[in-house]
N, C-alpha and C positions, 0 to 999 in steps of 0.2 A: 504494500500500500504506500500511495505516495501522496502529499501536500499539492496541493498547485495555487499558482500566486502569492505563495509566500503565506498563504491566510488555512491557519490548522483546521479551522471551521472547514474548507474542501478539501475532499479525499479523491484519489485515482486509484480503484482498485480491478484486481484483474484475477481469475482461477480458471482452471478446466472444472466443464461441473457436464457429466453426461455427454462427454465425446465433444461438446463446445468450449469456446472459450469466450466465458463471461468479460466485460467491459463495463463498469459502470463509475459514476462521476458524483460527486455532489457532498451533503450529508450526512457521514454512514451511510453510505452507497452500499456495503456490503450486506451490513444488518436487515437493509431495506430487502434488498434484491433476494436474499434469503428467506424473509418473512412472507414474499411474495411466494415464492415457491414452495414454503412448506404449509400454504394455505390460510396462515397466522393472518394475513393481510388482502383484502381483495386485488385480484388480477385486473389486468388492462381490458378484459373484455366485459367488465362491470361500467368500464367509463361512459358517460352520455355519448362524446362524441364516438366512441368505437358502436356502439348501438346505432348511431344515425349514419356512420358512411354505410355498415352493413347494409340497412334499408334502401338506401339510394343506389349500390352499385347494381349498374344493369350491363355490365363488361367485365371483361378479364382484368382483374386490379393483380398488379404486382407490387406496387409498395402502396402502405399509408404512412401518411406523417400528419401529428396536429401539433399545436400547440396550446396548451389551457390557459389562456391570461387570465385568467380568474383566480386561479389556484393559487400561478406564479407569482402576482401580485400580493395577495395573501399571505405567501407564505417567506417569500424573500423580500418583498415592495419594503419593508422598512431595514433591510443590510444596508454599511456604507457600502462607499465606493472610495476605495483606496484612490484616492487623488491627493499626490505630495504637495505642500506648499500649498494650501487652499482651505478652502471654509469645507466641510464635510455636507455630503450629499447623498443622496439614501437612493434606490432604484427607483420609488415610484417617481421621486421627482425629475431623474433622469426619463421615466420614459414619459411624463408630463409633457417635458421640454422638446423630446421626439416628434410627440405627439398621436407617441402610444398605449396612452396608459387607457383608453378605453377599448381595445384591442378584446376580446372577451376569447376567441376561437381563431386559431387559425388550420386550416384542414387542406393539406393537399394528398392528392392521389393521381397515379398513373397506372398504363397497362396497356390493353392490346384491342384493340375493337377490328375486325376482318385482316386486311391487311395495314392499316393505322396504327400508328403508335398515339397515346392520345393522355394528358394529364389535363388536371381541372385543380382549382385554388379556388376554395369559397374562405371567404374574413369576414368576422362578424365583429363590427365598433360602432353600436348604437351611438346617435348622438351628432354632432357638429365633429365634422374631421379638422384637425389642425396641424400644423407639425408637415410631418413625411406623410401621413398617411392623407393629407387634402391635396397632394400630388397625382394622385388615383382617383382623381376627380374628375375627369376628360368630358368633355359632350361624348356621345356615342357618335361614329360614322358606318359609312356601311362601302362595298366594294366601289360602288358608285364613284365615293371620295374623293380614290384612290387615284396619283398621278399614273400614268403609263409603266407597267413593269417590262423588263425584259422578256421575251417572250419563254425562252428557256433559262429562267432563275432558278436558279438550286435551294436561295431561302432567302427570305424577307422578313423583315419586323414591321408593324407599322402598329403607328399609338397617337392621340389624342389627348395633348397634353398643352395648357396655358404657361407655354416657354420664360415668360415675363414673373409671372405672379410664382411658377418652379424656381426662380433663380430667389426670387427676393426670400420667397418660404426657407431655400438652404442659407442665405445671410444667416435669416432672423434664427433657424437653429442653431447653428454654428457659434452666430453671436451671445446668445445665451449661455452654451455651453463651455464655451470659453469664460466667463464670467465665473464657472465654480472652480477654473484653474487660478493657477500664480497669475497675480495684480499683472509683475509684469508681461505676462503671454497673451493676458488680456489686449494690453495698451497696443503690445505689438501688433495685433492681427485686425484691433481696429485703425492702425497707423496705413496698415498694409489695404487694408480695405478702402480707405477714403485718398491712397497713392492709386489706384489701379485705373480710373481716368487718362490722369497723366501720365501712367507707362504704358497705356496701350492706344493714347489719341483719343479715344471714344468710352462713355459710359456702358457698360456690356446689354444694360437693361433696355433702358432708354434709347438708346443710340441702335440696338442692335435687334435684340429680343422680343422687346415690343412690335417690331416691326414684321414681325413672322406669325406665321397663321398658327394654328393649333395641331395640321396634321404634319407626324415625321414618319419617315419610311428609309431604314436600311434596309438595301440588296444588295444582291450581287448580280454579275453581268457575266458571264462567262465567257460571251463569244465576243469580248471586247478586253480582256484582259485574260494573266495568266496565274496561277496561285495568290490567287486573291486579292491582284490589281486591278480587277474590274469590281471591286466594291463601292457603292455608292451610296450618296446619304442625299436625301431628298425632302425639303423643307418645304409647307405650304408658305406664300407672300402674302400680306397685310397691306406692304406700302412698297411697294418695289424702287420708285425714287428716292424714297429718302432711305432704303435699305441700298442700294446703290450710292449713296453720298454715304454711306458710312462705309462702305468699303475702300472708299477711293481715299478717304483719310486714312484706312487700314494702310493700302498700298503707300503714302507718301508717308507715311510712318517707318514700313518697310523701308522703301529707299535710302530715308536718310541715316537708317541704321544700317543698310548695307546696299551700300551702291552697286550696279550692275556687274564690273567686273570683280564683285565678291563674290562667295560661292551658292547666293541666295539671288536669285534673276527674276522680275516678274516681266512678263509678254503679255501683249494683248491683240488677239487672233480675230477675225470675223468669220464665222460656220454658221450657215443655216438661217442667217440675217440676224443671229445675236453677238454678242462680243462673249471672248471668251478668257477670261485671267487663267493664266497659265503658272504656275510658281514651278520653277526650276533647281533642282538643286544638287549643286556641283554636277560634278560629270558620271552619276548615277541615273540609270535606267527611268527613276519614275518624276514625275512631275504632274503638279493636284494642278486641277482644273475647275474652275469656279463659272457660272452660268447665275446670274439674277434675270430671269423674265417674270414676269406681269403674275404670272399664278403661280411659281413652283422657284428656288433656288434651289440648283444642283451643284451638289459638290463630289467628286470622284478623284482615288490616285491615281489616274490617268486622265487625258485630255477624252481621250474616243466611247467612254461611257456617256460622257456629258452630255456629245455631238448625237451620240445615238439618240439619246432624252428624248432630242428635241424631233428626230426624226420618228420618233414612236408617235409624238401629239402631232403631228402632222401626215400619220398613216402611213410613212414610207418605210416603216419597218413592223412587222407583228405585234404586240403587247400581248402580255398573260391577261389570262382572264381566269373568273372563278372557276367554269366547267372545267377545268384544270383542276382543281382540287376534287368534282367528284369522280371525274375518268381515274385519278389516282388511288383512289378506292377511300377517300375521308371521307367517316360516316357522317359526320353532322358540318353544313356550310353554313355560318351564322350570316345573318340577313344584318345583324347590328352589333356592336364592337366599339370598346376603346381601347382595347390590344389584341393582335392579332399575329400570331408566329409561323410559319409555314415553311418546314426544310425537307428537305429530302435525303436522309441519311445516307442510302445506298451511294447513291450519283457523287456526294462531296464525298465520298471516303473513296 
């Protein structure tokens, strides 16, 4: 048996018990784990949530996983938290400040539905979301939405998320959370925060953030790149001029931090009747490609994804479409969505 964190109160213990070997963490993890198995102590299949995924699965489940925020708050929410040089802070206030602490269940599950592989994540935090978890707050969209995919993409993400009010929510927790550190790491990272204007030209939020829509979509491009140079990142537009005027401060910022015959080069190309920023660097193979038009900023490590982009919304090249996902045998195509993941394991490996 061993200590972890320095703190006697957690234990790491470990045996062979019936041809396995035991792993357990925490409290008297032994005693516990023990008690459980000689009956002394209800089993996990007494738990409400073990009772409720039972009833719901209607597929091949190979793992569950939950978490009881009920319990856990309960029963650790008043432990400190070893933070040197500071005022002492207990868990629930830490996941307060998260903006977890009304978090009640977290339950994920996966497994096998025909030939899909296929997980689900239900969270249950009655109440006003704050913190990280009012991140998970997206409007819903549906395929509709969705900018032009490659037509043969191997996986894509795409999410529903208020990129402005995401950035200001990590300040404010960060900011907090720094506040139960040392005064001075305090001072520092709001010195650091109220510099970041002036070292990068433009305010991130204001100047950049705001200025983008709510839909993001990572892919990939395969027939435009090679081990994973045709990845792209695709941002809906709010204001595309004045998301353009803040890039062009990006670029003379650039410059004058390193002028063209340094090993950082920006170009600016004309494909497809858009302009296209090109960042160069040194005399390595890849070079990011930047695209602001009117509904969609793309960004790709290569220029020839971008160009595609643009050639998908004007029909000269295929896009994916959802019948794509049931021809590949996924049993359920959700009609609506604020995150949506779709890979194809075989094909990337």
């Amino acid at each position: 048996m061993a200590h972890l964190l320095e703190n006697p109160a957690i234990d790491l213990a470990w045996w062979p018990e019936g041809g396995h070997l035991v792993i357990a963490a925490g409290v008297a993890p032994a005693q516990q784990v023990l008690a459980v198995a000689s009956g002394k102590q209800e089993n996990i299949t007494k738990h409400r949530l073990w009772s409720q995924a039972k009833a719901e699965q209607q597929r091949t489940v190979t793992s569950t996983v939950w978490v009881d925020g009920l319990v856990l708050r309960e029963r650790y929410g008043e432990f400190p938290i070893p933070v040197p040089d500071a005022k002492p802070v207990v868990i629930n206030e830490a996941l307060k400040i998260l903006g977890l602490d009304t978090v009640e269940e977290l339950v994920v599950e996966s497994g096998y539905e025909g030939k899909a592989l296929w997980s689900e994540t239900h969270l249950k935090a009655p109440g006003k979301r704050t913190g990280l978890l009012s991140m998970l707050e997206g409007d819903t969209i549906s395929f509709d939405d969705l900018p032009p995919l490659p037509a043969k993409t191997n996986s894509f993400l795409a999410t529903s998320m208020n990129l402005g009010e995401s950035y200001a929510t990590l300040r404010k927790v960060i900011r907090e959370s720094m506040a139960y550190g040392p005064k001075e790491a305090s001072q520092q990272f709001e010195g650091a925060i109220d510099m970041i204007p002036g070292i990068l030209g433009f305010d991130p939020k204001a100047d950049l953030l705001d200025h983008l829509g709510p839909i993001v979509v990572v892919c990939d491009d395969p027939e435009q790149g090679f081990f994973g140079t045709g990845g792209t990142l695709i941002v809906q537009v709010k204001d595309a001029e004045k998301l353009r005027q803040t890039f062009e401060n990006i670029f003379t910022k650039i410059n004058s931090l390193a002028p063209n015959q340094e090993p950082l080069k920006v170009y600016r190309t004309k494909k497809q009747g858009r302009e296209i920023w090109t960042f160069e660097f040194g005399d390595t193979l890849h070079s990011f490609g930047i695209v602001i038009d009117e509904k969609w900023m793309v960004v790709a490590f290569m220029p020839q994804p971008v160009e595609a982009f643009f050639l998908r919304m004007e029909g000269k090249l295929p896009k994916w479409s959802k019948e794509q996902l049931q021809e590949s045998g996924a049993p359920v195509v959700p009609e609506k969505f604020t995150t949506l993941g779709v890979s194809s394991p075989r094909v990337i490996y």
